[in-house]
C-alpha positions in Angstrom: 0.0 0.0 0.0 1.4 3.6 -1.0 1.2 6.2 2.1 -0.7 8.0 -0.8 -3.4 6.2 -1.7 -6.9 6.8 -0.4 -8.2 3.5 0.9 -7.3 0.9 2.9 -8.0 -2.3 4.9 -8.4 -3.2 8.4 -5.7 -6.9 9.0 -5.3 -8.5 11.7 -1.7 -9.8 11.6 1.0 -11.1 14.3 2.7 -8.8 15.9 5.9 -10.8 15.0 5.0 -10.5 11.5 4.6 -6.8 11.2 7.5 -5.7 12.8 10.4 -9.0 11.9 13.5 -7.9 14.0 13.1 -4.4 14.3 12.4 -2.8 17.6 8.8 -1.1 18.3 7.8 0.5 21.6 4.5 1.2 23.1 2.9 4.7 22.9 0.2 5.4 24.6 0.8 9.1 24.6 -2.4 10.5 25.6 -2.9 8.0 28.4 -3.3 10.9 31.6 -4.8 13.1 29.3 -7.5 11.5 28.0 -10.3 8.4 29.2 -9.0 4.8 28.1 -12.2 2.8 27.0 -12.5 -0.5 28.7 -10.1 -3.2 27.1 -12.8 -5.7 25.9 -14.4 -2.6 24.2 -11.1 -2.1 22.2 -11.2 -5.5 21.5 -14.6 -6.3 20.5 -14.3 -3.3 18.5 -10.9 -3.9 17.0 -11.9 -7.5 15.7 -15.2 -6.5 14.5 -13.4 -4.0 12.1 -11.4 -6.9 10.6 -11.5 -6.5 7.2 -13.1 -3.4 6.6 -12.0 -0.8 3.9 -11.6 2.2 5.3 -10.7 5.4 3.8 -6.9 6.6 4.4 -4.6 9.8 4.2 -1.4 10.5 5.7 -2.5 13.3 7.6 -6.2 13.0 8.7 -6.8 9.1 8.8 -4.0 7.5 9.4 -3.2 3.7 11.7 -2.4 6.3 14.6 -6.0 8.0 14.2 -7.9 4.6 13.9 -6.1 3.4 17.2 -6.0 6.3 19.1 -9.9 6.3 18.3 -9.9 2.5 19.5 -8.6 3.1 22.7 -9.9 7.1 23.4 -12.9 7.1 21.2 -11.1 10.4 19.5 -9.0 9.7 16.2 -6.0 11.7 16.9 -2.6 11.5 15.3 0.7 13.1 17.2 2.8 12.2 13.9 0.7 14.3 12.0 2.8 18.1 11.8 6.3 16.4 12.1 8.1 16.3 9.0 8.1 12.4 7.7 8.8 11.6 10.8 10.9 7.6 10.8 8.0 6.0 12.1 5.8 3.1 11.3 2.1 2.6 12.9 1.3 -0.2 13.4 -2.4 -1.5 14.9 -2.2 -4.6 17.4 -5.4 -4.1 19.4 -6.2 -7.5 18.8 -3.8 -9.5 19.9 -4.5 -10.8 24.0 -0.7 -11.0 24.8 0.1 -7.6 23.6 -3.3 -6.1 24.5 -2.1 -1.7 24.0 -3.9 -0.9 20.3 -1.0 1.8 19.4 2.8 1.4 18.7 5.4 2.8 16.8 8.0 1.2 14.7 11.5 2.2 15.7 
């Protein structure tokens, strides 16, 4: 998929998979600042979303807006403004043994 194209779809895919050797870290950034929906919420949510096509632009409907909305309720990016920042989004909401729905490729 091309950061520039309009549409996308919703996968469910190991965590292992996604990121191969590279390091990732959990970022929960507006945990403090903002209500965390119940985690069987997130994840009823999450897997009924499997699949879907979903529309998709770098800057207003990206993975970090569809998992901050998962886990907030409010689609909100913090890459968005930073120039290309070296980050990859990735959305795990689904899997029970890494239960946080938002992380960043490092």
């Amino acid at each position: 998929m091309s950061v520039f194209t309009e549409k996308a779809y919703i996968r469910k895919d190991p965590l292992n998979l996604v990121v191969g050797r590279d390091r990732y870290q959990v970022n929960n950034i507006f945990d403090g600042k903002m209500d965390v929906r119940p985690i069987q919420e997130i994840l009823k949510e999450a897997e009924g979303r499997v699949g879907d096509e979903v529309n998709y632009s770098v800057t207003s409907a990206n993975c970090e807006h569809f998992v901050t909305d998962l886990r907030y309720g409010v689609a909100r990016s913090g890459q968005v403004g930073r120039p290309l920042a070296p980050t990859a989004c990735i959305y795990v909401a689904t899997r029970r043994d890494f239960p946080s729905p938002g992380c960043q490729g490092r």
